[in-house]
C-alpha positions as CSV (number, residue, x, y, z in Angstrom):
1,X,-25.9,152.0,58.0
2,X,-22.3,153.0,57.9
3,X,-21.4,150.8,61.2
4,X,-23.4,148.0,59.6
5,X,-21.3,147.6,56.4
6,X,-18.2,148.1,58.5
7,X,-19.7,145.1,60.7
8,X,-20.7,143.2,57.5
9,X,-16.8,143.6,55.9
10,X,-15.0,142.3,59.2
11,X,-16.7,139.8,59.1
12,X,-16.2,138.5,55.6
13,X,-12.7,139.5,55.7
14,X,-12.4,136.7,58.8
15,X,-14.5,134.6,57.0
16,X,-12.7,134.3,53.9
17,X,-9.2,134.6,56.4
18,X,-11.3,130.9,57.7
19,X,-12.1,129.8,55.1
20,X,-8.4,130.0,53.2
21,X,-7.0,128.6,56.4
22,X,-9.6,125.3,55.7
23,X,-8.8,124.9,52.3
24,X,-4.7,125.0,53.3
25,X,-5.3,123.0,56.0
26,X,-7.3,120.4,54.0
27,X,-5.2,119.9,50.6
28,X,-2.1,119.6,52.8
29,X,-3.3,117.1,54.6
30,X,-4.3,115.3,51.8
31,X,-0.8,115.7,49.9
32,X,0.7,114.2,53.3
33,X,-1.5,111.2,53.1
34,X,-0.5,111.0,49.8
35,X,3.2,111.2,50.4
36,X,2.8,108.7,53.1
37,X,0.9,106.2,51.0
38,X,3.1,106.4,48.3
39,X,6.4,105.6,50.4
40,X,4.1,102.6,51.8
41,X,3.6,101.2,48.1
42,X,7.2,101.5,47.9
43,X,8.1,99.9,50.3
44,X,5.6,96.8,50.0
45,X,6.5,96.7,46.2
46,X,10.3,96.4,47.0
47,X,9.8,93.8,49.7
48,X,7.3,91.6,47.6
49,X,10.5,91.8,44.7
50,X,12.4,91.3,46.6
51,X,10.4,88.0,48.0
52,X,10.1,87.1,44.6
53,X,13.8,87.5,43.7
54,X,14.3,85.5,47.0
55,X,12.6,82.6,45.9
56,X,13.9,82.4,42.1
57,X,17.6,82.5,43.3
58,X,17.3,79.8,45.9
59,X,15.9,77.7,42.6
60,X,18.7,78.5,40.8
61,X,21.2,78.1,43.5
62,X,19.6,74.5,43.8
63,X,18.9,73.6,40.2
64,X,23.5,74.8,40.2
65,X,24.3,72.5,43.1
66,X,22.5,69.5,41.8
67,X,23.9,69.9,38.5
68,X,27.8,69.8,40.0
69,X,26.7,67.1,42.3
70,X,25.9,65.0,39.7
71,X,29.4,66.3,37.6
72,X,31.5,66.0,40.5
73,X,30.1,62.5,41.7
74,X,30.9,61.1,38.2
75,X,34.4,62.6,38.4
76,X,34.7,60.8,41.3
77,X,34.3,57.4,40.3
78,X,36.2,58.1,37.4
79,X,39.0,59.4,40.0
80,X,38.9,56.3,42.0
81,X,38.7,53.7,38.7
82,X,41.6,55.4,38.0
83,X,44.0,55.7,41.0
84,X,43.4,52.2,42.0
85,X,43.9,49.9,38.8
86,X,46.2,52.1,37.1
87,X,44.9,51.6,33.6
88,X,42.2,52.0,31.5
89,X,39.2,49.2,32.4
90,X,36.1,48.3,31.4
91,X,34.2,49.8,34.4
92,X,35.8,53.3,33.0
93,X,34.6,52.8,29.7
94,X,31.4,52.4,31.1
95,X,31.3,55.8,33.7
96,X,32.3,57.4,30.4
97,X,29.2,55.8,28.4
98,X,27.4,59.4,26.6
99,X,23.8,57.3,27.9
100,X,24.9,57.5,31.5
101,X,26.8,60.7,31.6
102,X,24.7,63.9,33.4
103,X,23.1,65.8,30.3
104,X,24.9,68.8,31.4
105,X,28.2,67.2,30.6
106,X,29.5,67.9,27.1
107,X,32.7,65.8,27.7
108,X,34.3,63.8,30.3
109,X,37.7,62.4,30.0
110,X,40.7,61.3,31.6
111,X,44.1,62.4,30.7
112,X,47.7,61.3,32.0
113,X,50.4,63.5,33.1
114,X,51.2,65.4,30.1
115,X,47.5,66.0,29.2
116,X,47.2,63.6,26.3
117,X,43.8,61.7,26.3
118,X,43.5,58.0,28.2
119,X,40.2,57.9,27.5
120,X,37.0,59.9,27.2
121,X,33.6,60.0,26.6
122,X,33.6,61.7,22.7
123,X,37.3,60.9,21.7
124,X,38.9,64.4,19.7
125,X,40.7,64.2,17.1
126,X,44.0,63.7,17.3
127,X,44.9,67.0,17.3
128,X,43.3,68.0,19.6
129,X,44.3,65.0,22.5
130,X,46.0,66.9,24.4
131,X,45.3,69.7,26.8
132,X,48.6,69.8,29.0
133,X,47.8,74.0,27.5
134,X,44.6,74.0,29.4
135,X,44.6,77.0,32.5
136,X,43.1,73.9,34.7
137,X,45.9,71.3,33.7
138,X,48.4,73.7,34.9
139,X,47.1,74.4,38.1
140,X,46.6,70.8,39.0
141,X,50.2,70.1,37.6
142,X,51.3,72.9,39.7
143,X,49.2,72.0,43.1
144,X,49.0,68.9,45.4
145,X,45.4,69.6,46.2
146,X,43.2,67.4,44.8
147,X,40.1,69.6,45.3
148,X,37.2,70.3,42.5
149,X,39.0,72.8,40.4
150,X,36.0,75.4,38.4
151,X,37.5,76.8,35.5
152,X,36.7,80.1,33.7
153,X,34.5,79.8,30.6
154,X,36.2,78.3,27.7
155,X,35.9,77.1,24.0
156,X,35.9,73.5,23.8
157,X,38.7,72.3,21.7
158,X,37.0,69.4,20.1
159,X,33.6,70.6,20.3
160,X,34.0,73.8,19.3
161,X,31.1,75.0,22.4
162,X,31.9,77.1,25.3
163,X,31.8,75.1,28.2
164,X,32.9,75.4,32.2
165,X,35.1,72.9,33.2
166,X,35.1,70.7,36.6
167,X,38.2,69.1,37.0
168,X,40.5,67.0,40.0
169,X,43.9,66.0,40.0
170,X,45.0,62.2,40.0
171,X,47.7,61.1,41.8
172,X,49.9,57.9,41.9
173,X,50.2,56.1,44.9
174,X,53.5,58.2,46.3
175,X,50.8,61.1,45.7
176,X,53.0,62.5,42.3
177,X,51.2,63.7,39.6
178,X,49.4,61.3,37.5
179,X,47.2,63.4,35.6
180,X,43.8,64.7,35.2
181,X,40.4,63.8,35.3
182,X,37.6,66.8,34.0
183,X,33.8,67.3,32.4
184,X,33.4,70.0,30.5
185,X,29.9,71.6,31.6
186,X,27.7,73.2,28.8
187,X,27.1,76.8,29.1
188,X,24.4,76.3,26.2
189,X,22.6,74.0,29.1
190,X,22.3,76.8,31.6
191,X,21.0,79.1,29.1
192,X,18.5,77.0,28.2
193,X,17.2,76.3,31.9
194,X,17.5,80.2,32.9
195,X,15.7,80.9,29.8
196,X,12.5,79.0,30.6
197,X,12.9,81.0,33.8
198,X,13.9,84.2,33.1
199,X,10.4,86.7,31.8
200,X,11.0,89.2,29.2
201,X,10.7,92.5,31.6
202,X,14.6,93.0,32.0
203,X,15.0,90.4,34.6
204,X,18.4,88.5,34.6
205,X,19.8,85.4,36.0
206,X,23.8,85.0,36.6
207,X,26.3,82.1,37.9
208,X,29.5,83.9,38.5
209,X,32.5,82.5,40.1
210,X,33.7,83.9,43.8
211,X,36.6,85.4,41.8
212,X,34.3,87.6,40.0
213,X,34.9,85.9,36.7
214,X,30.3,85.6,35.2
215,X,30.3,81.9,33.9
216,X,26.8,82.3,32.6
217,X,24.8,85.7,32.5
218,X,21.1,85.3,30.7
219,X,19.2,89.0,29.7
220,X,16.2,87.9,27.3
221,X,17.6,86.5,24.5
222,X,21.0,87.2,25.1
223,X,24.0,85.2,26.7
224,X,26.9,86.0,28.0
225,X,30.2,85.0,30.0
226,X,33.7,85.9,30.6
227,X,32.9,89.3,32.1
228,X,34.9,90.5,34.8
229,X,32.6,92.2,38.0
230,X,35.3,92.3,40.8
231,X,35.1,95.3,40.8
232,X,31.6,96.3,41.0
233,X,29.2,97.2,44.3
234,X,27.6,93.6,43.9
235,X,30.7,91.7,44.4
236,X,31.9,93.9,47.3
237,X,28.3,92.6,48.9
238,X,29.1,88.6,48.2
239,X,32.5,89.1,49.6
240,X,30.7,90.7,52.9
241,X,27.6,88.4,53.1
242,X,26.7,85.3,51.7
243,X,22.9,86.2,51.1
244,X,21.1,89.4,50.4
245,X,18.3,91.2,48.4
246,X,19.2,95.0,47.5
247,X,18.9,97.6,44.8
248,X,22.0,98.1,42.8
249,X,23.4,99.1,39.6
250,X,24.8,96.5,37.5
251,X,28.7,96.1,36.8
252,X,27.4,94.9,33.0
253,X,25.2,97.3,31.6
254,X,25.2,100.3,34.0
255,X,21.2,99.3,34.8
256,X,19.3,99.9,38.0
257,X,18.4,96.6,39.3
258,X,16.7,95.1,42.2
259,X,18.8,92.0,42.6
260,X,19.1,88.6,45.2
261,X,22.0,86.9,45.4
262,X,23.0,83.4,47.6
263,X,26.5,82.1,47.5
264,X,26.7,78.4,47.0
265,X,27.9,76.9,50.4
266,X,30.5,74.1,48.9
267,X,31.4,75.2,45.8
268,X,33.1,78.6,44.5
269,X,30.0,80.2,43.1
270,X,27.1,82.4,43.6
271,X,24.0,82.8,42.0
272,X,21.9,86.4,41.3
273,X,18.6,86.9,40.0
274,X,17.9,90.7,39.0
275,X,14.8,92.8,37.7
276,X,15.2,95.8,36.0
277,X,14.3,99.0,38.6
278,X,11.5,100.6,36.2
279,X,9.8,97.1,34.8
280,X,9.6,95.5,38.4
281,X,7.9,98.9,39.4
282,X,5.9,99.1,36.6
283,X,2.7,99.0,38.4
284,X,3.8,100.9,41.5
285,X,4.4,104.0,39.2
286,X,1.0,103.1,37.4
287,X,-0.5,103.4,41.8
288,X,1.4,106.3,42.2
289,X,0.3,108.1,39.8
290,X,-3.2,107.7,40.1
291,X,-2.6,108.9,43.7
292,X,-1.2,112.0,42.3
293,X,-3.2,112.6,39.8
294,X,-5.8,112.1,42.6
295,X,-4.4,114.3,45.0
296,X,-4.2,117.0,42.0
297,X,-7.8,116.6,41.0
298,X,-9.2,116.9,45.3
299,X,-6.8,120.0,45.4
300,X,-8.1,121.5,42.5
301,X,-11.7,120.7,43.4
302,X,-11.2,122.3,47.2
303,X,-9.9,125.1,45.5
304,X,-12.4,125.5,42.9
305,X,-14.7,124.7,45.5
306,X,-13.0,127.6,48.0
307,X,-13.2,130.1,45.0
308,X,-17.2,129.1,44.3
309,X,-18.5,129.6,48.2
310,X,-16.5,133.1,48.1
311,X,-18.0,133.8,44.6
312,X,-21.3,132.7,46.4
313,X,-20.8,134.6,49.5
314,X,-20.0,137.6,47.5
315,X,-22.9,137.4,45.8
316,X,-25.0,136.7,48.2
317,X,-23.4,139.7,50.0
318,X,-24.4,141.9,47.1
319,X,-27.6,140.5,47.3
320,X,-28.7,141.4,50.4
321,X,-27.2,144.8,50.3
322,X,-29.4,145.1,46.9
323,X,-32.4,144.1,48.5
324,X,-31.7,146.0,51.9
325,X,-31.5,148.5,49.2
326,X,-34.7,147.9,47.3
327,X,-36.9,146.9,50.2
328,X,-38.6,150.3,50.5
329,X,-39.0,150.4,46.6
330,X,-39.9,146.7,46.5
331,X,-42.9,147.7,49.9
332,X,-44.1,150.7,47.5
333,X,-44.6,148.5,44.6
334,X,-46.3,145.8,46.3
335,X,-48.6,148.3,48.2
336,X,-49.8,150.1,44.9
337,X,-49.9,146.7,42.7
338,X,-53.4,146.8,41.2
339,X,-54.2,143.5,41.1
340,X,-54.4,140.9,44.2
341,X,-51.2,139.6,45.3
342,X,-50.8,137.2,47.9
343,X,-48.8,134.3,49.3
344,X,-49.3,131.2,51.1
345,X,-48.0,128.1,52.0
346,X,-48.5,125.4,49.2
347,X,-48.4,122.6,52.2
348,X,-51.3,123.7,54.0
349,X,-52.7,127.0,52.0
350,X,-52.4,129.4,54.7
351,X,-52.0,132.6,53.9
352,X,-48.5,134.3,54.8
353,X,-49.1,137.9,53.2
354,X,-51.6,140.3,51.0
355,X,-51.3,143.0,49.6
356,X,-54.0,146.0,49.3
357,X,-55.4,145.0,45.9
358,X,-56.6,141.8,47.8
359,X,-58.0,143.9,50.2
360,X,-60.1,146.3,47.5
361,X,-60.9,143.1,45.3
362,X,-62.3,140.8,48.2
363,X,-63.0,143.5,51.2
364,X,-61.4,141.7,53.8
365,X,-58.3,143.2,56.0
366,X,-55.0,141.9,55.8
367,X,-55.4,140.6,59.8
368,X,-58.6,138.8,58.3
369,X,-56.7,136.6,56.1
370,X,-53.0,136.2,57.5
371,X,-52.7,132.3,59.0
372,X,-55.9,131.5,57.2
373,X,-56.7,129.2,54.2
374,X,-59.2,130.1,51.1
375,X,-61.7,127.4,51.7
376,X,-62.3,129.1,55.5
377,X,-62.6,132.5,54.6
378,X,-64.7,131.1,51.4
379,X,-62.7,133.1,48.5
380,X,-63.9,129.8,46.2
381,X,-67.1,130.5,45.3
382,X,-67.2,126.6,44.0
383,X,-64.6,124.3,45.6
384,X,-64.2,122.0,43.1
385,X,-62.7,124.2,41.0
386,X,-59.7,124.4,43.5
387,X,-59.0,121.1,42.8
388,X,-57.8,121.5,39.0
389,X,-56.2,124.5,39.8
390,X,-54.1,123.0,42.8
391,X,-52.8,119.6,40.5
392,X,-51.9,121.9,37.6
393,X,-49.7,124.0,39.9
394,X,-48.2,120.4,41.9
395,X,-47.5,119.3,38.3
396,X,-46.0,121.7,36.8
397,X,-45.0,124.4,39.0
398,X,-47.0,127.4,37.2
399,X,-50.4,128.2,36.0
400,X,-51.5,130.8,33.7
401,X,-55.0,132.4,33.7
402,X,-57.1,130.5,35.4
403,X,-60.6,131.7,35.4
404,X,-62.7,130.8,38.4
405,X,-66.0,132.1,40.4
406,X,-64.5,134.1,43.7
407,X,-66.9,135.2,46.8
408,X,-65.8,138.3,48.2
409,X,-66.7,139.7,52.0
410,X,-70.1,141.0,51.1
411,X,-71.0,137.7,49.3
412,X,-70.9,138.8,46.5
413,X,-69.5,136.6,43.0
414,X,-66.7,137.9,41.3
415,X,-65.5,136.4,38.4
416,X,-61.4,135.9,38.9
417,X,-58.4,135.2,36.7
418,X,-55.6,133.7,38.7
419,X,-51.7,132.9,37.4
420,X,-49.1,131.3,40.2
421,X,-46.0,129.8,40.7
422,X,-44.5,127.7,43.1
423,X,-41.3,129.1,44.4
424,X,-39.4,128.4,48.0
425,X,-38.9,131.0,50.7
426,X,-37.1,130.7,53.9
427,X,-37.1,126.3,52.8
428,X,-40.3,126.4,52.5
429,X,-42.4,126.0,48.9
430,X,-44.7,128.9,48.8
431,X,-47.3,129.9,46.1
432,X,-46.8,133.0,44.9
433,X,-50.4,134.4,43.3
434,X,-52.0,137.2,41.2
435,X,-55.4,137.7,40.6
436,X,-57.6,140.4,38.7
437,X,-61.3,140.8,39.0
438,X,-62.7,140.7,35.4
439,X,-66.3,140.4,36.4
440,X,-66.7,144.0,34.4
441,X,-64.6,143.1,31.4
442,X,-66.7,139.6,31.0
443,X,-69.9,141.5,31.1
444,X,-68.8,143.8,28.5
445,X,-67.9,141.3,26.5
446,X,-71.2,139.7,27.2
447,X,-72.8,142.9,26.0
448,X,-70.5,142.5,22.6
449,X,-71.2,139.3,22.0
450,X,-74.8,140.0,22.1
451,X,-74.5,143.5,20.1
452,X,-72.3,141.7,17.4
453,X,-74.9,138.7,17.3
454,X,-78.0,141.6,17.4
455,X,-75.7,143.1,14.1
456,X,-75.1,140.0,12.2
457,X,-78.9,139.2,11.9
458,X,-80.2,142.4,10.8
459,X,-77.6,142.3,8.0
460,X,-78.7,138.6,7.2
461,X,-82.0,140.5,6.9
462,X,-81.7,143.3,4.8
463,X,-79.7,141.0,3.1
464,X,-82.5,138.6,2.5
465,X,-85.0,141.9,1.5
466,X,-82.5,143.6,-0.8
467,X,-82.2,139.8,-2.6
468,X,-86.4,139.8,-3.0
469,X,-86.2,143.5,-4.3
470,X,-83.6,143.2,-7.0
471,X,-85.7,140.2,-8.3
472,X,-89.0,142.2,-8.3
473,X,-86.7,145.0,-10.3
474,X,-85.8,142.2,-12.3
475,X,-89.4,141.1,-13.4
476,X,-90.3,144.7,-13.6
477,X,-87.7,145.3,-16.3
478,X,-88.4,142.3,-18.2
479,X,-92.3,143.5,-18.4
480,X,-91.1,147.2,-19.5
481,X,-88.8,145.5,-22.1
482,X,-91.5,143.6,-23.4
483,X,-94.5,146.1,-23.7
484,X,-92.0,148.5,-25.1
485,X,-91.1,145.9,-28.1
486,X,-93.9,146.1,-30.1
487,X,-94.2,149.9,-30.6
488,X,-90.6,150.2,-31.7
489,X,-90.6,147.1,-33.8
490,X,-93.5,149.3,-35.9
491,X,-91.4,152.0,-36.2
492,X,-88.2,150.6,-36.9
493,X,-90.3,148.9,-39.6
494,X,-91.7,151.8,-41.5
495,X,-88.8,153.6,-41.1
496,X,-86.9,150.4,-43.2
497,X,-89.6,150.7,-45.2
498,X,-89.8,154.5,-46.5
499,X,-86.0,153.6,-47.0
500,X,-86.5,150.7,-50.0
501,X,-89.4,152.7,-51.2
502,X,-88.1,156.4,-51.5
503,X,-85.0,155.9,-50.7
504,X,-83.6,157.8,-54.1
505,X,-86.1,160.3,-53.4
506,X,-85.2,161.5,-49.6
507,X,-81.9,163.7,-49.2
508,X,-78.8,162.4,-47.5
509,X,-79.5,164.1,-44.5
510,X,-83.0,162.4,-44.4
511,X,-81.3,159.0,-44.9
512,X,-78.7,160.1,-42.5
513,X,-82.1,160.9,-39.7
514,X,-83.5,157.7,-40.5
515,X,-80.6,155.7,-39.5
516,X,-80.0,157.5,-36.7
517,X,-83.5,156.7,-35.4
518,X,-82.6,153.1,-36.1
519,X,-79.4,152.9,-34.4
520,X,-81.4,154.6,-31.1
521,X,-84.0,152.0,-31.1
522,X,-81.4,149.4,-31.3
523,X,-79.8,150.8,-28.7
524,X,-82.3,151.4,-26.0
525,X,-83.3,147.9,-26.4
526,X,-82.1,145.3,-23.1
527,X,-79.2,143.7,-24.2
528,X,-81.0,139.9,-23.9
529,X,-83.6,141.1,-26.7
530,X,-80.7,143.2,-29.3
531,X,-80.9,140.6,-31.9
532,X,-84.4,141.1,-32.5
533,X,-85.6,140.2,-35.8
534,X,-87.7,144.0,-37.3
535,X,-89.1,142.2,-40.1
């Protein structure tokens, strides 16, 4: 026994040694594929931003380019009207016409060599005509190119509306400086446009100059220009590559932002669309956590799981020590069990094991009955009332007292009360049996049935005589009462009599006597005839 429980706690201690190792093994294994599934998500959701960033900022970078194609080709004309008749014409007027000019353009104008106003598409007042002050007058004054010139972002003087200016120098025909020809671009335009673009998550679109200088930045519902980001990560990028997608923080506001950028090929300028790090990964964090939350819950489980089959194994430990335990107490118990015990195979009926109060009830051996069903050793004395007793059981898994007529070895009937239940051994469902002989107790209860019946109808009897003799007493009484009435009428009337006659002869004691007599009669008469008239 000793070497057996040793045996028995090796083993569990390897078995519970296996089955930590499992549940290790299994919940890292699933935090790795988690891990690994996550930094996929990642990556997919920065590349499809990225895509998207892509896209928006080669629309930008387009919608930019046509817009300054269209300003630049009108300063142009207006360059070469200009240059080669030397005055003010008609066809001028007419390039400067507000129906003709680009919708982007606030003002166009043309203005000589000290920066008053020849002639322009919204004339200023006269104050403000001239602009020799302007940062973009200057540098044409004080360069021979005749280049596009892109200013900084500015207030316009006659308008009053911030504005980016496009400007070229004109020259005379010896190439001196003959003044300037410009259109003021509206910032208020690109706002507008990004706006219809730009969703409300924290994404932002920006047209900033290659010197660093924003020209228009657009963050919801704010606008802004004039900020200086030279010296931020992003422009250290534009300088070093004309396109690229990347995660940065912003020069602006300090944010985290996945941002595109493409740098306009013929003009000083490049464009940047940005999303705000936590918005564009709104839904990747809403993935990742599910996965986590996953991962938690299947790692919990495995090790709720773990803790329940070494719960189970314990018990089941203790359980079979207990019943290696109580297998000699359970053998004497079911060998002195009074009653029939047995159990058999609820597929087939065949008898798997009986104990020796089956034996005493029915006479037959335990190797008579083992592998054998009740309908071939003939227990049922009538089949049929198998039947009942079989679907009741199917049904409902138990059945309680049920009486039936049992043959036993010799042949002989025996009335039996069965209870069973269905229960599984080994996988299989067995039925599990008791029965009790009560053929004894049913004819004693026969007998007291027929004792109690014997009883009640000789009380009904001498009930039924002691009724006729209290009505012959009855009769008799009424007969005495009668014969008796007559007699003691006649005396209590002599008796009233000798009263009213010698009344004031007879002594008090005589009175006295005489009523007395009276009152007895009275008395001894049945209480039906008292008020019997004497006179």
């Amino acid at each position: 026994m000793k070497l057996a429980k040793l045996g028995s706690f090796a083993g569990w201690q390897s078995y519970k040694t296996m089955l930590g190792f499992l549940g290790f093994f299994f919940i890292a294994l699933i935090w790795s594929s988690v891990a690994i599934l996550i930094e996929s998500e990642y990556q997919t959701s920065v590349k499809n931003i990225h895509r998207t960033n892509s896209n928006l900022v080669k629309s930008f970078e387009e919608h930019v380019r046509l817009t300054l194609i269209g300003a630049d080709s009108q300063l142009k004309l207006l360059k070469k009207e200009v240059e080669r008749e030397n005055r003010v014409t008609p066809a001028l007027l007419t390039l400067l016409d507000p129906e003709l000019v680009n919708p982007a353009i606030i003002q166009s104008a043309v203005v000589d060599s000290n920066g008053n106003y020849l002639a322009s598409q919204i004339m200023p007042p006269t104050e403000f005509r001239n602009v020799s002050a302007r940062e973009y007058f200057q540098k044409h004054l004080g360069s021979a190119s005749t280049d596009l010139l892109i200013s900084k972002p500015l207030i316009g003087q006659s308008s009053g509306k911030p504005s980016i200016v496009l400007s070229r120098r004109l020259n005379n025909l010896e190439g001196s400086f003959r003044g300037v020809v410009f259109a003021a671009l509206s910032i208020d335009y690109f706002n507008q446009f990004y706006r219809q673009m730009v969703s409300d998550d924290g994404s932002v679109i920006t047209l900033t100059g290659t010197d660093g200088i924003i020209l228009v930045r657009v963050e919801n519902e704010k606008m802004q220009s004039g900020v200086d980001i030279s010296r931020g990560a992003l422009y250290q990028h534009v300088k070093n590559k004309p396109v690229e997608s990347l995660l940065l923080i912003s020069a602006v506001d300090s944010e985290s932002r996945f941002m595109s950028y493409r740098v306009l090929p013929d003009y000083p300028l490049f464009v940047v669309v940005g999303v705000q790090k936590d918005q564009a990964l709104v839904a990747y964090y809403h993935r990742r956590m599910i996965y986590i939350l996953s991962a938690i819950l299947v790692s919990v489980l495995i090790i709720l799981a773990g803790y329940i089959i070494k719960l189970q194994r314990e018990r089941e430990m203790r359980t079979q020590q207990s019943l290696l335990e109580s297998n000699e107490k359970y053998l004497k118990a079911y060998a002195v069990f009074p009653d029939s015990l047995l159990i058999a195979r609820f597929q087939d009926g065949r008898y798997l094991e009986v104990n020796p109060g089956f034996t005493k009830t029915f006479g037959y051996s335990r190797q008579e009955v083992i592998g054998k069903t009740a309908l071939e050793i003939g227990l049922w004395a009538n089949s049929k009332e198998r039947e009942p007793f079989i679907a009741t059981l199917a049904e409902k898994g138990v059945i309680l007292d049920y009486e039936a007529a049992g043959r036993t070895k010799s042949g002989e009937i025996r009335t039996i009360v069965q209870s069973a239940v269905l229960l599984e051994l080994e996988g299989e469902q067995c039925i599990l049996c008791v029965a009790r002989d009560v053929t004894e107790r049913r004819h004693e209860e026969e007998e007291i049935a027929e004792y109690r019946q014997g009883l009640e109808t000789l009380v009904a009897k001498r009930t039924e005589e002691l009724q006729y003799a209290n009505k012959e007493l009855e009769a008799f009484s009424y007969s005495v009462s009668h014969d008796l009435r007559a007699p003691l009428r006649a005396i209590h009337g002599f008796s009233t009599n000798l009263l009213e006659e010698l009344g004031e002869k007879l002594t008090a004691e005589a009175v006295r006597d005489i009523n007395r007599a009276q009152n007895a009669i009275s008395n001894a008469t049945p209480k039906r005839n008292r008020k019997i008239k004497w006179d």
